[in-house]
C-alpha positions as CSV (number, residue, x, y, z in Angstrom):
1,X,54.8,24.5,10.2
2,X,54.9,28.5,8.8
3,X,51.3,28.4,9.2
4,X,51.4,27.3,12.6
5,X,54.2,30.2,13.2
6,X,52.4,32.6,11.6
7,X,49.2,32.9,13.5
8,X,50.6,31.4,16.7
9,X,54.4,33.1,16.9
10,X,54.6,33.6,20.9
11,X,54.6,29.7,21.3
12,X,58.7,29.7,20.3
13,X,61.6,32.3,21.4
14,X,63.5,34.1,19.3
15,X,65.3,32.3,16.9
16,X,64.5,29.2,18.8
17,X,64.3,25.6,17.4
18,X,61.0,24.1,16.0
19,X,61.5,20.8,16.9
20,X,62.8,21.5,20.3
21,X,60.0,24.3,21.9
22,X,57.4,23.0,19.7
23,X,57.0,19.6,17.9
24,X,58.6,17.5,20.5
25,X,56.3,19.2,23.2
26,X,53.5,18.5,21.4
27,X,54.6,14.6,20.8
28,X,54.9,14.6,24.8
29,X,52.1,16.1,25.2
30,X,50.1,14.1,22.8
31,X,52.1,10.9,24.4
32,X,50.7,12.0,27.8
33,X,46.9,12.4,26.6
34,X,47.1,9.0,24.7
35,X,48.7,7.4,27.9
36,X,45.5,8.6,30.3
37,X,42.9,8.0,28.3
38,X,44.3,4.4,27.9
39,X,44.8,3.8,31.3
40,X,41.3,5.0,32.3
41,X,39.4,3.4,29.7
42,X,41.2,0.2,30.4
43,X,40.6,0.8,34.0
44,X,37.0,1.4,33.4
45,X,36.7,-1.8,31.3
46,X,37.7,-4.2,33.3
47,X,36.3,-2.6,36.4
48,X,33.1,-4.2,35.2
49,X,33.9,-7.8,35.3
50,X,33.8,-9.4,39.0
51,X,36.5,-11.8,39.9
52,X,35.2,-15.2,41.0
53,X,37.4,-14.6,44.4
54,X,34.8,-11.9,45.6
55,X,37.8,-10.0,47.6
56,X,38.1,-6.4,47.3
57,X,41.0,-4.7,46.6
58,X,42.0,-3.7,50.4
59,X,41.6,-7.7,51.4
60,X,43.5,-9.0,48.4
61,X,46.5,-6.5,49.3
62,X,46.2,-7.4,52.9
63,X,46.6,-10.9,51.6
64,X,50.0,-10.9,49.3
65,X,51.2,-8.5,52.3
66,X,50.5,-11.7,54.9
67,X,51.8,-14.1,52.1
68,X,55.3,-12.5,52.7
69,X,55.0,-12.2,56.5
70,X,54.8,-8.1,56.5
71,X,52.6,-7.4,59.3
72,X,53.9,-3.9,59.7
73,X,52.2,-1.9,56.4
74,X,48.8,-0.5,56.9
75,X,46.1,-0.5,54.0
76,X,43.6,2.5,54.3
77,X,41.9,4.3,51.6
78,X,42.2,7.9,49.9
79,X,40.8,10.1,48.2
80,X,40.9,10.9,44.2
81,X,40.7,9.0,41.2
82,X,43.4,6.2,41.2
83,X,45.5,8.0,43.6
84,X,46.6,4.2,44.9
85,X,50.3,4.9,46.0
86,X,52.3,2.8,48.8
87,X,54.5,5.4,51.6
88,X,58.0,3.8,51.8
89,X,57.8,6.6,55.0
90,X,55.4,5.5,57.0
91,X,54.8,2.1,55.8
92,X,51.1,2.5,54.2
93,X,49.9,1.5,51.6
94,X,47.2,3.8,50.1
95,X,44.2,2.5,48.0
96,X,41.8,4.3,46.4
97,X,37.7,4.4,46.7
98,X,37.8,2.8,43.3
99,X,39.8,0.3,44.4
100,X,40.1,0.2,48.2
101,X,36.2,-1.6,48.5
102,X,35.7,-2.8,44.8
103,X,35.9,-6.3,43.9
104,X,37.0,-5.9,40.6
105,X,39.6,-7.3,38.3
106,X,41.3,-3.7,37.5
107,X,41.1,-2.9,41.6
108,X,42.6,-6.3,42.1
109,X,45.3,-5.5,39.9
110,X,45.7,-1.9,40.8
111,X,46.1,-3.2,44.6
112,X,48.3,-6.6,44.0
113,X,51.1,-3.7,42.1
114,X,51.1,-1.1,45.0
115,X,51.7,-4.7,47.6
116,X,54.2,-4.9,44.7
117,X,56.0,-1.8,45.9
118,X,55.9,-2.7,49.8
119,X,57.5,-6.1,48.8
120,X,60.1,-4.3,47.0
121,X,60.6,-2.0,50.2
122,X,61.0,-5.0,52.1
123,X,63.6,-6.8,49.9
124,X,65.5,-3.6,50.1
125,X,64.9,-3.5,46.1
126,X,67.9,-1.0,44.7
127,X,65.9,0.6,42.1
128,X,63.0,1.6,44.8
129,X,65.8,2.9,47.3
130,X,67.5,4.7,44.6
131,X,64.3,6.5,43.8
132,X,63.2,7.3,47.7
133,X,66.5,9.0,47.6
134,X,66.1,11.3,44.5
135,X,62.8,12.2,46.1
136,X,64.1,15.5,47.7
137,X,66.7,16.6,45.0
138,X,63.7,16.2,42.4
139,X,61.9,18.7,44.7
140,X,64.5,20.8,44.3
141,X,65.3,20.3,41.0
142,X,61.9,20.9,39.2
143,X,61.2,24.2,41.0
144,X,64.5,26.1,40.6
145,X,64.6,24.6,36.8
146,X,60.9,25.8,36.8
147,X,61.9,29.3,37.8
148,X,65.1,29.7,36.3
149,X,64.3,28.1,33.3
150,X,62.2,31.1,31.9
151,X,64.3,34.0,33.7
152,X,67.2,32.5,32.1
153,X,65.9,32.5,28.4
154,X,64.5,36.2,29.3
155,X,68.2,36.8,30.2
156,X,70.4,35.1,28.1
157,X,68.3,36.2,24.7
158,X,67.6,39.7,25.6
159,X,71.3,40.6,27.1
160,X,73.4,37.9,25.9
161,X,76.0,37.5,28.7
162,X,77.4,34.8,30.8
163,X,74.8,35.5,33.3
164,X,71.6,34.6,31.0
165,X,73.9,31.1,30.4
166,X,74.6,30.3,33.5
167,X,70.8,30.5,34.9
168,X,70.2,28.2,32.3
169,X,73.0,25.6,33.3
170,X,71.7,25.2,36.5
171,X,68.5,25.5,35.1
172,X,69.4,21.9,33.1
173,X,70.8,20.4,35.9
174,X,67.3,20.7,37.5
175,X,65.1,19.2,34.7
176,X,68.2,16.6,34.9
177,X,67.3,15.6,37.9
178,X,63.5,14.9,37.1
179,X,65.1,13.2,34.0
180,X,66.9,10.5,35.8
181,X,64.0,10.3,38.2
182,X,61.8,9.5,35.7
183,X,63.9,6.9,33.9
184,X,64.4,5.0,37.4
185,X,60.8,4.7,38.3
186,X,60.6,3.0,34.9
187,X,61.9,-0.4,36.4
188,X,60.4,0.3,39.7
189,X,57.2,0.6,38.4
190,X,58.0,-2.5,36.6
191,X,59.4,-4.8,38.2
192,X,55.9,-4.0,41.1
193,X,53.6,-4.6,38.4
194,X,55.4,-8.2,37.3
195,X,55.4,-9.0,41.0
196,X,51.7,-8.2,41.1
197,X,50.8,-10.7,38.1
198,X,53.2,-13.4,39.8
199,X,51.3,-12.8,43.5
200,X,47.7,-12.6,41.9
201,X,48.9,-16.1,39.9
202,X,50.6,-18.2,42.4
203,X,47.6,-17.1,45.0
204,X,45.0,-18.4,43.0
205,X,43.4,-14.8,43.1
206,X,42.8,-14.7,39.7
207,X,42.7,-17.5,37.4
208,X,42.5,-17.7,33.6
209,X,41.1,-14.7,31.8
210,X,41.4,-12.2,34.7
211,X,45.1,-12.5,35.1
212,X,44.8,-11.2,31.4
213,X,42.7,-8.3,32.1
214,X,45.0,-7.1,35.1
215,X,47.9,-7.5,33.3
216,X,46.3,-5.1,30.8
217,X,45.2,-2.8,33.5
218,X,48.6,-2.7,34.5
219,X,50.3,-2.3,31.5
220,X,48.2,0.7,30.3
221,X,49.7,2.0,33.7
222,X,53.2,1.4,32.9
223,X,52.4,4.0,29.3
224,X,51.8,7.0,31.7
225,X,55.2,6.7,33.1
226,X,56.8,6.1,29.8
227,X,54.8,9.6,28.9
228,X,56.5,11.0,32.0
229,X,59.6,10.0,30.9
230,X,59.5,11.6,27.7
231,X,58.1,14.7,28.6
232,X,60.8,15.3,31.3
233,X,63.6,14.3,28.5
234,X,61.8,17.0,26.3
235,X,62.2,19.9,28.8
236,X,65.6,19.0,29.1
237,X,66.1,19.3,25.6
238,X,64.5,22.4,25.2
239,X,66.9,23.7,28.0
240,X,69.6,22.1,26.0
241,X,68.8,23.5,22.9
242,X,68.6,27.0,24.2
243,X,71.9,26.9,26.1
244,X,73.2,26.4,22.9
245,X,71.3,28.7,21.0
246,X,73.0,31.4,23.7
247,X,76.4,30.2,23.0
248,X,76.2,30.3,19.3
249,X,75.2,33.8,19.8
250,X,77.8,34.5,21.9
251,X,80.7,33.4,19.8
């Protein structure tokens, strides 16, 4: 570590916290890295392997969608690389090139999971309409914690009043925010990827070895929002930590 400090002493404040501002960060951030490459080179594996139904991903979502009898979600494609995301809003369902036309097992999977998240819109799912509703405070949250979190620490270290503190408070409650929203897309995410695998199954989709390889499509997915997770729990730490640090000063 003094090595690191030495050479590289801008990357903590003041009498900040190692393991707060810089080794935990650099677990997230290592945790995020190792998350995409998994999910894309999983992706990329089994979008070489044909499924022996010959649909493509827009047909087989269309399918589980008419299997439930919701007629009233659209399936259009988008741009960007796995950018597939279903609109609780306006009822779409959003599929990208990759997976939209192809007739893969990995675009099968990617599309059966976002169906999964209109079903769940359907059933009225808690954990879905808990997390359209956190939608706007996250907004919120991650830009005034985004600002304040670095005007605060300029403050509170520099000047050492109640002022400095109190940016940083609301500061927390922000990254809170993203925090809890993180932690309830975990089960949404979930419980759309288990009802994927059950649809694709009980449809006779996929059969045998290609339930296998969607179900590890989709669980490389779930890692990125693990990663998520624990980067937004890190930033509130490090918020935390220096709220603290500020008080100790203090007294």
């Amino acid at each position: 570590m003094a090595p690191l400090l030495q050479f590289a002493p801008w990357l903590l404040p003041p009498g900040a916290n190692p393991l707060f501002h810089l080794w935990l960060p650099l677990a997230a951030a290592a945790l995020a890295l190792l998350a995409q490459a998994r999910v894309k080179s999983t992706f990329a594996r089994w979008s070489r392997t044909a499924t022996r139904s010959g649909l493509t991903g827009a047909e087989v979502a269309e399918l589980l969608l008419r299997s439930r009898g919701i007629a009233d979600v659209r399936v259009e494609p988008v741009r960007g690389l796995l950018s597939d995301h279903y609109d609780p809003r306006s009822r779409t369902l959003r599929l990208s090139e990759q997976v939209y036309g192809s007739r893969s097992i990995a675009a099968l999977g990617v599309a059966a999971h976002e169906a999964g998240h209109a079903l769940q819109h359907a059933d009225a799912y808690a954990w879905l309409t808990l997390r359209s509703r956190l939608v706007p405070v996250v907004a919120i949250g991650s830009t005034i914690g985004g600002w304040l979190f670095p005007i605060g620490v300029m403050v509170a270290l520099a000047s050492q009043n109640a002022f400095g503190q109190m940016l940083l408070f609301v500061a927390a409650l922000g990254f809170a925010a993203v925090v809890l929203f993180s932690l309830v897309t975990l089960p949404v995410e979930i419980d759309a990827s288990r009802r994927a695998l059950s649809l694709l199954s009980n449809s006779g989709v996929l059969v045998g070895a290609e339930q296998d390889g969607a179900r590890a499509v989709l669980r490389a997915a779930a890692w990125t929002y693990v990663a998520a997770a624990a980067a937004a729990i890190v930033e509130l730490l490090k918020v935390l930590a220096l709220l603290a640090q500020t008080r100790r000063r203090e007294s």
